[in-house]
N, CA, C and O of each residue as an XYZ file, in Angstrom:
848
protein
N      24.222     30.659     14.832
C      23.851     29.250     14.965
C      22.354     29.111     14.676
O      21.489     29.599     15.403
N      22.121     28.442     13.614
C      20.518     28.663     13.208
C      20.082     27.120     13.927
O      20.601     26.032     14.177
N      18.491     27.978     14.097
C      17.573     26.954     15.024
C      16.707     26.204     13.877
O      15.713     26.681     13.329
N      17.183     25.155     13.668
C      15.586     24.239     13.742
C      14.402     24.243     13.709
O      13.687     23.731     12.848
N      14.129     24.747     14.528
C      12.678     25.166     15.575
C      12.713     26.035     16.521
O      13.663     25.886     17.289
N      11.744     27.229     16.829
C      11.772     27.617     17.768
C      10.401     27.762     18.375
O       9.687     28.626     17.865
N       9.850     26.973     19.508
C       8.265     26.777     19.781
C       8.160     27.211     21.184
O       8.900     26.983     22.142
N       7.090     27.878     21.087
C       5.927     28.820     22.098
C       5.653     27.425     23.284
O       5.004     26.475     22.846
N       6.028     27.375     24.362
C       5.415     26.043     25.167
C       4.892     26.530     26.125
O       4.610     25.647     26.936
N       4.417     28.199     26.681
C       3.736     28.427     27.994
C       3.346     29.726     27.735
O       3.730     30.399     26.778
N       2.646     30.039     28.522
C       1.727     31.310     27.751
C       1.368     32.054     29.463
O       0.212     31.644     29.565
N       1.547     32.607     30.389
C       0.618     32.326     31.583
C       0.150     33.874     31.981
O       0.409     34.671     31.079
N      -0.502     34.473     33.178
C      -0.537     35.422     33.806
C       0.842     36.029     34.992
O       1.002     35.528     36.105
N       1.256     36.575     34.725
C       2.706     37.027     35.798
C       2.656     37.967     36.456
O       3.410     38.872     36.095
N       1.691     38.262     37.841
C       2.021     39.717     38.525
C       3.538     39.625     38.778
O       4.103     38.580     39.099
N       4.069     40.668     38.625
C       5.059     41.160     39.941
C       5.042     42.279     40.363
O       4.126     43.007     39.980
N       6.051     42.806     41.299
C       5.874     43.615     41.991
C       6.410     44.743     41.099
O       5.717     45.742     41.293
N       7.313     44.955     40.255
C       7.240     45.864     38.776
C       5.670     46.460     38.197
O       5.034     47.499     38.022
N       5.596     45.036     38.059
C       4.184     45.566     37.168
C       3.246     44.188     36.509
O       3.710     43.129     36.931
N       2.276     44.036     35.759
C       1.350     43.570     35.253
C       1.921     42.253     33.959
O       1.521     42.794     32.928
N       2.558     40.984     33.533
C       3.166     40.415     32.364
C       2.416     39.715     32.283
O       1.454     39.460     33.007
N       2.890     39.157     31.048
C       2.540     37.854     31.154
C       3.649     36.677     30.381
O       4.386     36.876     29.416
N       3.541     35.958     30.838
C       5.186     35.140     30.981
C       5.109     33.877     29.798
O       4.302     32.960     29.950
N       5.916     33.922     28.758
C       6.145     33.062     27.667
C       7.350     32.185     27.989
O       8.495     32.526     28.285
N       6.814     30.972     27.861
C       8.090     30.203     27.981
C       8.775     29.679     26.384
O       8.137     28.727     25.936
N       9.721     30.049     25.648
C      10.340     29.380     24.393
C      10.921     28.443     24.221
O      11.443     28.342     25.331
N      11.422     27.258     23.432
C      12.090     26.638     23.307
C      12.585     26.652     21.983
O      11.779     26.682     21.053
N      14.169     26.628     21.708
C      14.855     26.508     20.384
C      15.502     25.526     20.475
O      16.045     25.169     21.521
N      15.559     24.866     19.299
C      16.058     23.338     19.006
C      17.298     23.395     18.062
O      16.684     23.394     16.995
N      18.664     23.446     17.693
C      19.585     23.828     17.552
C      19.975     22.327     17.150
O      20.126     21.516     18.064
N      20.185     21.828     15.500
C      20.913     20.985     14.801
C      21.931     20.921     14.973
O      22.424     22.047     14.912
N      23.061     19.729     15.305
C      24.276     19.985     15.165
C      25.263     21.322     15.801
O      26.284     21.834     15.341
N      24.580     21.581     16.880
C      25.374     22.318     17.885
C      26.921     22.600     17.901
O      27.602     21.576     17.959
N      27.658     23.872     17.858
C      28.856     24.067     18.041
C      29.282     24.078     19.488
O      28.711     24.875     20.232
N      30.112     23.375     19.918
C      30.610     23.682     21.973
C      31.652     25.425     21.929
O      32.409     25.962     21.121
N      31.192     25.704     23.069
C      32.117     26.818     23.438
C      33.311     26.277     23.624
O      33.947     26.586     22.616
N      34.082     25.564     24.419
C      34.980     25.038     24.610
C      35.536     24.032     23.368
O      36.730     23.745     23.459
N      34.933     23.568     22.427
C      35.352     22.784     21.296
C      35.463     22.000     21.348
O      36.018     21.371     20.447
N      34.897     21.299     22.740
C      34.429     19.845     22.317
C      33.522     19.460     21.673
O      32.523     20.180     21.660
N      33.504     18.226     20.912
C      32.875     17.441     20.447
C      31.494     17.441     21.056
O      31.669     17.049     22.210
N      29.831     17.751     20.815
C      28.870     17.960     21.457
C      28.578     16.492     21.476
O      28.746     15.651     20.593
N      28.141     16.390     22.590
C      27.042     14.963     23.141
C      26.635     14.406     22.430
O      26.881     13.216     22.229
N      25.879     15.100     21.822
C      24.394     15.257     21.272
C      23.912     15.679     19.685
O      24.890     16.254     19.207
N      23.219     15.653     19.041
C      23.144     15.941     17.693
C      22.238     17.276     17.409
O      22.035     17.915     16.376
N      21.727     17.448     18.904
C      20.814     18.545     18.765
C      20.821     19.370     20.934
O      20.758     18.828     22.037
N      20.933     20.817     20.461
C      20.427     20.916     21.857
C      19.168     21.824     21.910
O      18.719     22.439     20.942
N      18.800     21.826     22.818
C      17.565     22.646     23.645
C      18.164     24.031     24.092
O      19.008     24.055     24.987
N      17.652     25.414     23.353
C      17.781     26.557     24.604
C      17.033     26.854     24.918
O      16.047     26.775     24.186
N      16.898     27.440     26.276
C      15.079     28.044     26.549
C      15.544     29.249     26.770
O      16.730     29.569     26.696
N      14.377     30.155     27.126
C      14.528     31.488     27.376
C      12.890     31.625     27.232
O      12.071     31.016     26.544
N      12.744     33.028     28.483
C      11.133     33.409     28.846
C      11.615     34.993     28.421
O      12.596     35.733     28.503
N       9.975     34.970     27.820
C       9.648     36.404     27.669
C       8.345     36.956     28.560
O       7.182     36.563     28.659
N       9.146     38.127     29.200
C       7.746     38.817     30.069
C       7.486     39.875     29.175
O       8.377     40.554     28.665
N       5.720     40.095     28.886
C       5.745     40.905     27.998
C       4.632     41.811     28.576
O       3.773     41.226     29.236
N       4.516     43.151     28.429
C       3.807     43.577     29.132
C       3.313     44.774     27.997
O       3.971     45.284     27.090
N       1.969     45.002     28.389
C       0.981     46.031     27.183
C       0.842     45.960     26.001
O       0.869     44.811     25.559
N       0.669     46.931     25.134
C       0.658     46.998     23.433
C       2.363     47.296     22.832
O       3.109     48.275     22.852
N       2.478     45.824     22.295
C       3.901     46.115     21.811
C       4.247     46.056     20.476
O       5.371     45.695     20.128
N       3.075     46.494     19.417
C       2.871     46.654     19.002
C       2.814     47.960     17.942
O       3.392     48.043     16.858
N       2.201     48.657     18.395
C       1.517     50.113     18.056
C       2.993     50.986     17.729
O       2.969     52.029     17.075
N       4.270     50.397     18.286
C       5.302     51.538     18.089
C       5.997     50.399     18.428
O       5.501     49.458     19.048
N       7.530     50.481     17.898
C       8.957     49.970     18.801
C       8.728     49.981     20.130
O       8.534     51.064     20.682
N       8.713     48.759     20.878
C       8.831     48.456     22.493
C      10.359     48.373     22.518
O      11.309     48.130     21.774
N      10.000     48.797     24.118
C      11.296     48.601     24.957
C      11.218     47.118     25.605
O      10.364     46.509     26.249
N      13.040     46.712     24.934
C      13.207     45.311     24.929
C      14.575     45.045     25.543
O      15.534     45.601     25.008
N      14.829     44.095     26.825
C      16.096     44.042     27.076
C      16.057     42.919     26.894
O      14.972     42.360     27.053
N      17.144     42.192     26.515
C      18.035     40.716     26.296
C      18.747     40.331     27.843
O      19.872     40.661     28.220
N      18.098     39.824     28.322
C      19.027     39.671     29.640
C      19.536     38.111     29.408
O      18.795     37.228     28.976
N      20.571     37.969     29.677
C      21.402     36.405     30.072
C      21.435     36.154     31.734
O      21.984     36.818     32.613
N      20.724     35.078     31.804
C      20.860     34.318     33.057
C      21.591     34.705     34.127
O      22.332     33.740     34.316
N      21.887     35.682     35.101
C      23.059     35.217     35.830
C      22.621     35.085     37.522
O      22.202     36.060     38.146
N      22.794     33.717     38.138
C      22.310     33.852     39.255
C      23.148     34.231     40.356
O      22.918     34.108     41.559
N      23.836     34.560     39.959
C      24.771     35.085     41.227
C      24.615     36.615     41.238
O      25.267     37.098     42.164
N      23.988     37.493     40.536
C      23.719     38.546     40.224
C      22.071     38.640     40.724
O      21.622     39.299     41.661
N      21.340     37.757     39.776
C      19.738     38.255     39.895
C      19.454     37.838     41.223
O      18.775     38.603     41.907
N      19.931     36.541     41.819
C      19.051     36.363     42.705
C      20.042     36.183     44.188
O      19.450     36.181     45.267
N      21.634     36.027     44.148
C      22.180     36.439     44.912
C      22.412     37.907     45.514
O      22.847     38.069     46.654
N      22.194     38.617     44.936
C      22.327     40.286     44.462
C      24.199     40.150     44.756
O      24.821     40.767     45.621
N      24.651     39.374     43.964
C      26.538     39.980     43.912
C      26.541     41.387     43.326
O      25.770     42.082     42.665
N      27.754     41.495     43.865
C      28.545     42.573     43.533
C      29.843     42.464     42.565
O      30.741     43.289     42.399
N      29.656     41.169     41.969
C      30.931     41.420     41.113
C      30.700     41.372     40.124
O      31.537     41.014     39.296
N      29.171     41.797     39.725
C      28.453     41.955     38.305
C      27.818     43.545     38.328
O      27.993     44.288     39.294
N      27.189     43.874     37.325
C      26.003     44.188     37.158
C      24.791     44.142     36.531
O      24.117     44.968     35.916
N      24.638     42.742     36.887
C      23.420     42.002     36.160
C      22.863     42.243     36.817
O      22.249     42.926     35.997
N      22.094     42.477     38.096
C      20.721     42.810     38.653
C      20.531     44.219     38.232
O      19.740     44.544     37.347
N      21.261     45.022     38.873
C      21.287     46.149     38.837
C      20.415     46.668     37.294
O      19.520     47.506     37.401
N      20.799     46.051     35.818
C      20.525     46.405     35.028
C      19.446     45.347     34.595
O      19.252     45.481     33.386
N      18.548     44.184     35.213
C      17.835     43.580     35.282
C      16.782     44.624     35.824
O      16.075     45.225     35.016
N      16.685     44.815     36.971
C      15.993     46.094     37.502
C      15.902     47.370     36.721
O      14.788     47.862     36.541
N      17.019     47.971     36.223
C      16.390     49.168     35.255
C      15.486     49.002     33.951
O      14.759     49.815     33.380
N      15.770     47.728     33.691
C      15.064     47.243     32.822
C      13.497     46.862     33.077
O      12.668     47.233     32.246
N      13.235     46.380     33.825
C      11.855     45.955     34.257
C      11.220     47.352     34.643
O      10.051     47.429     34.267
N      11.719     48.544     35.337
C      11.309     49.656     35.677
C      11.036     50.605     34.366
O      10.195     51.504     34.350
N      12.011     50.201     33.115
C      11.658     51.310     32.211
C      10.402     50.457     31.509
O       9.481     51.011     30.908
N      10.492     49.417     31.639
C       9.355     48.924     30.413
C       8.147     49.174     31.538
O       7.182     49.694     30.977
N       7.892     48.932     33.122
C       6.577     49.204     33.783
C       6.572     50.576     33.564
O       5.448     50.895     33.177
N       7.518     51.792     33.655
C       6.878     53.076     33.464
C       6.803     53.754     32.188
O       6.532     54.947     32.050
N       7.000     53.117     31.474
C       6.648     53.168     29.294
C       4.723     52.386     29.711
O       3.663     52.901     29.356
N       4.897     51.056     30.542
C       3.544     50.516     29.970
C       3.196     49.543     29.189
O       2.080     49.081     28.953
N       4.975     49.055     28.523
C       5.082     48.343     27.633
C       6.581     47.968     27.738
O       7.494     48.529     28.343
N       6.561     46.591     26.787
C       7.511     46.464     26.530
C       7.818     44.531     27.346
O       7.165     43.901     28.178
N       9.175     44.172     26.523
C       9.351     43.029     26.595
C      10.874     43.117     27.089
O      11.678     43.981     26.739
N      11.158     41.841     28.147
C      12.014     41.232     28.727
C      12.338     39.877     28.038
O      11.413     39.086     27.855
N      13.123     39.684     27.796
C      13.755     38.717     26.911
C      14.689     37.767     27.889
O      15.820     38.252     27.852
N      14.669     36.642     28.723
C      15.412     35.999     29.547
C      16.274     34.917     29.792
O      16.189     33.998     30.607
N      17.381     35.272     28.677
C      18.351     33.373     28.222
C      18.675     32.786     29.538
O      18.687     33.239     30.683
N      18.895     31.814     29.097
C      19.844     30.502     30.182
C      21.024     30.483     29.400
O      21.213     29.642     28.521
N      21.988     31.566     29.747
C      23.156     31.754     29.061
C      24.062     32.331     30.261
O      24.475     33.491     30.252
N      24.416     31.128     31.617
C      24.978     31.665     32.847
C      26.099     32.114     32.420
O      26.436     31.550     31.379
N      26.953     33.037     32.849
C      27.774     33.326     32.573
C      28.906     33.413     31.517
O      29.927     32.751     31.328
N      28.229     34.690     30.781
C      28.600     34.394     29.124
C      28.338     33.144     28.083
O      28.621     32.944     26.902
N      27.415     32.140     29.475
C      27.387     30.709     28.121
C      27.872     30.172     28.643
O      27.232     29.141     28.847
N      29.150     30.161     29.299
C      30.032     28.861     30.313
C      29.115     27.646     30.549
O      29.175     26.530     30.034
N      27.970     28.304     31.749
C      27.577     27.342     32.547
C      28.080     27.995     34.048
O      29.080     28.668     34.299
N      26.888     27.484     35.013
C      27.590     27.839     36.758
C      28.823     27.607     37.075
O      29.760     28.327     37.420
N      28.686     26.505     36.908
C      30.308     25.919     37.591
C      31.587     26.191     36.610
O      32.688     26.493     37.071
N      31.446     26.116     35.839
C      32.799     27.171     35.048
C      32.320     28.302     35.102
O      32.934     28.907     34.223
N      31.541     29.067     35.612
C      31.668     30.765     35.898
C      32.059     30.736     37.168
O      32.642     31.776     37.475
N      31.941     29.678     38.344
C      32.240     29.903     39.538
C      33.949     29.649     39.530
O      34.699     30.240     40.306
N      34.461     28.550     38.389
C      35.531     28.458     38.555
C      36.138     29.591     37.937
O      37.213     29.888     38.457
N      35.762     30.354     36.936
C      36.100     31.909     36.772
C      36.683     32.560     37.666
O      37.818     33.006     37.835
N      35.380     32.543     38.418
C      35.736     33.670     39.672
C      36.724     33.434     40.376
O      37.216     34.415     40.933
N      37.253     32.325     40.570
C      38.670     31.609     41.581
C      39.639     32.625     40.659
O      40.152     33.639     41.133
N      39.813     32.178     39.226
C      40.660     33.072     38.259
C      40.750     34.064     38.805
O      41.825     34.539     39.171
N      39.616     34.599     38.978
C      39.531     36.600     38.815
C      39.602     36.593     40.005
O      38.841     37.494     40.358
N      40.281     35.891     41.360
C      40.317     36.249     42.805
C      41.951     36.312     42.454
O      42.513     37.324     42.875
N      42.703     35.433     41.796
C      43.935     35.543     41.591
C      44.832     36.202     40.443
O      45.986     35.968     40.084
N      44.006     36.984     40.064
C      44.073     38.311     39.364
C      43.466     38.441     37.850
O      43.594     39.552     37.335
N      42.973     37.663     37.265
C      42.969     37.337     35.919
C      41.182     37.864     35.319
O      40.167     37.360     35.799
N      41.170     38.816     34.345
C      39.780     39.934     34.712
C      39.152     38.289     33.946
O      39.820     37.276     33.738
N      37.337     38.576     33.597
C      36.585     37.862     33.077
C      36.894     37.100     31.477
O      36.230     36.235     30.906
N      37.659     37.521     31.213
C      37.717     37.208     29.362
C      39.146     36.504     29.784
O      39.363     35.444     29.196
N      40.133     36.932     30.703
C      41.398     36.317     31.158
C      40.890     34.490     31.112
O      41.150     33.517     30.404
N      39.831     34.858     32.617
C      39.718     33.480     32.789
C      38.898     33.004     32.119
O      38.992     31.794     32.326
N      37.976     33.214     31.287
C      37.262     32.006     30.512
C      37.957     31.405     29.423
O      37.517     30.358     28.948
N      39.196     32.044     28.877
C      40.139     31.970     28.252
C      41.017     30.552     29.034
O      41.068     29.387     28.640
N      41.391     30.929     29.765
C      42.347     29.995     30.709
C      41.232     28.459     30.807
O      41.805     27.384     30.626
N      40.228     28.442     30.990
C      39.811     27.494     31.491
C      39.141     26.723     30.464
O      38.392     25.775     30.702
N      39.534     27.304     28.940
C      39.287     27.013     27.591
C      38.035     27.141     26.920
O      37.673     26.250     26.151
N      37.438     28.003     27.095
C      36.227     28.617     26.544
C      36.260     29.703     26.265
O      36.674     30.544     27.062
N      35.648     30.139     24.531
C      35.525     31.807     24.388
C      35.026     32.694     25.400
O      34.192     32.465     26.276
N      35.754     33.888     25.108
C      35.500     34.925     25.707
C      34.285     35.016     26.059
O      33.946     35.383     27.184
N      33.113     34.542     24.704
C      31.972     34.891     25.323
C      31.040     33.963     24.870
O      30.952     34.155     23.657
N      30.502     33.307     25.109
C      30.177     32.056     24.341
C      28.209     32.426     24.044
O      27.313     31.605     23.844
N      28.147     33.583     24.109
C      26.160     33.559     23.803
C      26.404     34.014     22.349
O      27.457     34.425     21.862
N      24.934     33.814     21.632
C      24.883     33.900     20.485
C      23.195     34.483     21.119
O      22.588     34.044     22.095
N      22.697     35.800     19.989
C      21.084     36.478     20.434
C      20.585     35.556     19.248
O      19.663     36.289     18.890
N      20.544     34.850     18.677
C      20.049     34.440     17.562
C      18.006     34.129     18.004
O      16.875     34.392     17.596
N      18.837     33.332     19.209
C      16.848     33.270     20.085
C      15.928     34.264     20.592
O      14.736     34.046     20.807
N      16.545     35.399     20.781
C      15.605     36.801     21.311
C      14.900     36.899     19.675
O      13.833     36.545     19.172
N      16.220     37.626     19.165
C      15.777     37.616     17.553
C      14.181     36.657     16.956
O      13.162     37.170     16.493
N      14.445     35.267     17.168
C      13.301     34.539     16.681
C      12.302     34.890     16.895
O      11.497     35.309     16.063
N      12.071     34.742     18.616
C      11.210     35.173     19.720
C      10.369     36.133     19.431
O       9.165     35.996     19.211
N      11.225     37.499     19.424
C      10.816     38.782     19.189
C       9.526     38.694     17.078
O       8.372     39.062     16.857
N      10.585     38.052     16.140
C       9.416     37.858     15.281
C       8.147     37.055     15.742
O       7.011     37.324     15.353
N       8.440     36.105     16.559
C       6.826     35.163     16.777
C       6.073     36.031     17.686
O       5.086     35.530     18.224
N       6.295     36.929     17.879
C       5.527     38.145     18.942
C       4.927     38.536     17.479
O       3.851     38.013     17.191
N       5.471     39.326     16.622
C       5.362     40.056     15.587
C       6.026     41.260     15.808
O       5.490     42.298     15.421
N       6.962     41.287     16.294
C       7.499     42.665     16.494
C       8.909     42.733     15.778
O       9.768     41.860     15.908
N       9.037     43.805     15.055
C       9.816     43.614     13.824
C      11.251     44.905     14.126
O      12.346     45.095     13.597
N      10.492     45.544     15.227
C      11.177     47.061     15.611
C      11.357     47.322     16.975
O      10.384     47.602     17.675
N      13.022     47.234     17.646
C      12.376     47.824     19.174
C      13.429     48.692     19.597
O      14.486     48.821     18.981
N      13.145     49.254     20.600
C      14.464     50.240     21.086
C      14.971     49.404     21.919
O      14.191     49.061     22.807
N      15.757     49.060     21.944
C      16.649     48.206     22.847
C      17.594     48.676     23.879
O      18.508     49.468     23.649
N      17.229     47.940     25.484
C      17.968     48.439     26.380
C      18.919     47.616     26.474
O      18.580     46.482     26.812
N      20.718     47.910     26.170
C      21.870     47.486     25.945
C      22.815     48.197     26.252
O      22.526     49.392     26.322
N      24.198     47.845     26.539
C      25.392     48.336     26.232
C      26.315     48.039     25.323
O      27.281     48.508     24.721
N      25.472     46.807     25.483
C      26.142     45.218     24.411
C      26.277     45.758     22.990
O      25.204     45.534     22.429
N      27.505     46.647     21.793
C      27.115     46.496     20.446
C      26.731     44.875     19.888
O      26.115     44.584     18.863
N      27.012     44.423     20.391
C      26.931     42.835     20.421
C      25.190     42.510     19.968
O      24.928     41.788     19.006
N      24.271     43.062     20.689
C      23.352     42.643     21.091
C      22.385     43.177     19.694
O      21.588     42.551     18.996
N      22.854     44.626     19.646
C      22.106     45.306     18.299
C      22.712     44.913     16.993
O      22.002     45.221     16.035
N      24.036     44.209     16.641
C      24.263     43.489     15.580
C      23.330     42.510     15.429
O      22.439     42.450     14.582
N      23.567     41.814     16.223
C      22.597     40.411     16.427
C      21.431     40.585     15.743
O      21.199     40.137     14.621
N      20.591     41.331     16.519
C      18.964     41.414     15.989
C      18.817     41.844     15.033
O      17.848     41.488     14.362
N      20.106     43.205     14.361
C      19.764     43.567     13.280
C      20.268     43.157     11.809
O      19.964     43.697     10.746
N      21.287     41.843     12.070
C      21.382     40.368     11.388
C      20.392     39.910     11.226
O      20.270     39.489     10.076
N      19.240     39.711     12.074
C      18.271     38.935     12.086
C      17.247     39.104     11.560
O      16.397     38.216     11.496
N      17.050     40.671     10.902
C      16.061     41.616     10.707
C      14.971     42.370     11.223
O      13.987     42.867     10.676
N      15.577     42.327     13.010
C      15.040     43.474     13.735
C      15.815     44.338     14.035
O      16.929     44.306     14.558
N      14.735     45.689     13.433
C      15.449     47.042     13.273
C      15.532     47.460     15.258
O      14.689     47.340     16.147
N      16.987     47.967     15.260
C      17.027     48.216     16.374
C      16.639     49.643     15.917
O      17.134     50.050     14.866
N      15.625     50.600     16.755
C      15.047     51.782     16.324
C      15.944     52.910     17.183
O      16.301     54.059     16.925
N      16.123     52.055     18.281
C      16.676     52.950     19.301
C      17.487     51.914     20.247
O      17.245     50.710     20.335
N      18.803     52.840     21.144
C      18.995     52.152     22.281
C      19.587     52.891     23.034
O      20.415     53.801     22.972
N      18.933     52.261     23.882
C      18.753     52.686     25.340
C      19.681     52.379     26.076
O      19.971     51.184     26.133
N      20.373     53.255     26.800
C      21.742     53.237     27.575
C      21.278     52.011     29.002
O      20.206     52.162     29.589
N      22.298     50.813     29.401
C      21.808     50.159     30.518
C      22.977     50.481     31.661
O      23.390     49.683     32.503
N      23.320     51.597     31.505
C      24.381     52.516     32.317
C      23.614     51.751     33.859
O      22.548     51.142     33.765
N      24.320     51.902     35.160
C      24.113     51.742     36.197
C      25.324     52.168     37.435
O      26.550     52.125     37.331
N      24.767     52.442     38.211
C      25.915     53.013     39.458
C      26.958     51.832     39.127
O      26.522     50.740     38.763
N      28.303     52.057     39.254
C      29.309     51.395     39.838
C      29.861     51.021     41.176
O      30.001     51.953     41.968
N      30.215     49.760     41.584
C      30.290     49.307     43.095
C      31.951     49.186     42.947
O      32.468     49.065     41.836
N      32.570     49.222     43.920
C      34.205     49.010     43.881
C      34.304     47.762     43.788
O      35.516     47.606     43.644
N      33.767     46.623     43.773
C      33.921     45.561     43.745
C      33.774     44.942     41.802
O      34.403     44.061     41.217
N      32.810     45.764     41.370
C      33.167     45.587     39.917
C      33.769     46.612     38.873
O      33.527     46.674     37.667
N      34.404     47.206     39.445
C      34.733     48.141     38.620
C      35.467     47.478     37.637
O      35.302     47.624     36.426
N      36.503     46.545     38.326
C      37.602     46.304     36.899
C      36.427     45.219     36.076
O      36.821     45.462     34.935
N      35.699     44.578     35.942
C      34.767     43.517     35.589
C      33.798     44.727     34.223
O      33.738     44.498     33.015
N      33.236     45.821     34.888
C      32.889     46.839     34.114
C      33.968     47.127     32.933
O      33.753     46.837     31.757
N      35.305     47.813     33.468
C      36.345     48.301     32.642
C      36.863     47.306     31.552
O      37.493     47.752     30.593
N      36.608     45.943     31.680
C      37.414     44.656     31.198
C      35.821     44.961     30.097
O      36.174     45.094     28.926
N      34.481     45.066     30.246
C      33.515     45.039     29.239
C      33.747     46.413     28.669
O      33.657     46.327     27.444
N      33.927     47.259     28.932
C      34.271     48.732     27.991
C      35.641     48.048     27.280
O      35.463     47.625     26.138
N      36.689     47.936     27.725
C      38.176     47.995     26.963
C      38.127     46.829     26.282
O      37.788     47.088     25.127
N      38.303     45.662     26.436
C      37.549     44.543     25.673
C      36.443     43.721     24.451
O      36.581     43.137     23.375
N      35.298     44.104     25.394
C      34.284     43.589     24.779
C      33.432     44.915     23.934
O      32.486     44.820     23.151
N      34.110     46.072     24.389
C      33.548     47.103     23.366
C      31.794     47.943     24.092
O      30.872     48.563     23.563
N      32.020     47.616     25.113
C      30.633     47.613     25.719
C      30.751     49.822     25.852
O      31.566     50.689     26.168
N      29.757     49.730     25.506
C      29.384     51.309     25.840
C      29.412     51.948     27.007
O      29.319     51.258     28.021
N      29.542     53.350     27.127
C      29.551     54.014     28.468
C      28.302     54.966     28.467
O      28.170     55.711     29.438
N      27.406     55.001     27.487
C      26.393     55.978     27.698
C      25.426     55.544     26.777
O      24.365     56.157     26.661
């Protein structure tokens, strides 16, 4: 889905408790929008945002870069029926102990749904039906993100090359459609909880997601 525009709107200083960033806010402007679900869009144009924390010389060599999608029931609830924090956290830890490296952060809740159709998901997947079951059922693709905006992002940095922390083949097509060389990638492996295991297994058997 090609952007329009994609413009730089915040620039700031970001301690955290990781390490040293500094926090970019993006905006992409998207002509004639396709819906996940196939409705008819609103609108003639939408807005995506997404922040980049970027931290040291990212430059000098391929940085370490993760693509994270939104998920708040993961980052800031700490659930267990993901592993989006979990690999939010390995991510921020490998780029503070490299020194470098960029975090990439969509508003793409739950595969793209949106909250409230990921929450109504989860009703699905309480009555047996794994993640791709129910977004299916409730009439939306399997997976409704598109990286087309990291991709942009990552050129208005100037960075043309990164090792990428993923499981997603998804994620290294994308960028390297886009004409960033994925140089490397980096396994976003993480402990398994019994509570997501089948949610894990449904992204390996499914969505093709890697185990190492």
């Amino acid at each position: 889905m090609p952007f329009a525009a994609v413009n730089k709107v915040a620039d700031a200083d970001f301690p955290t408790r990781w390490g040293h960033f500094r926090i970019l806010g993006f905006e992409g402007i998207i002509d004639n929008p396709e819906s996940c679900n196939g409705a008819t869009p609103a609108h003639e144009k939408r807005i995506e945002e997404a922040v980049a924390l970027v931290m040291g010389d990212i430059h000098s060599a391929p940085p370490i870069v993760r693509i994270h999608s939104q998920c708040l029931t993961g980052d800031v609830f700490h659930s267990l029926r993901c592993d989006c924090r979990q690999q939010l956290e390995l991510a921020l830890a490998a780029i503070t102990e490299a020194g470098s490296g960029i975090l990439l952060y969509e508003q793409q809740e739950g595969r793209g749904i949106g909250l409230m159709a990921k929450l109504r998901a989860y009703e699905l997947q309480d009555q047996g039906r794994d993640t791709i079951e129910a977004n299916l059922e409730l009439g939306y693709k399997a997976d409704c993100r598109e990286f087309e905006l990291p991709a942009e992002i990552l050129k208005q940095l100037g960075v043309h090359a990164v090792r990428l922390i993923t499981n997603n083949p998804a994620k290294v097509e994308a960028l390297e459609l886009a004409g960033i060389t994925v140089a490397e990638r980096i396994s976003a492996l993480v402990p398994t909880e019994p509570t997501n295991e089948r949610y894990l297994q449904t992204k390996r058997e499914k969505m093709g997601h890697l185990v190492t």
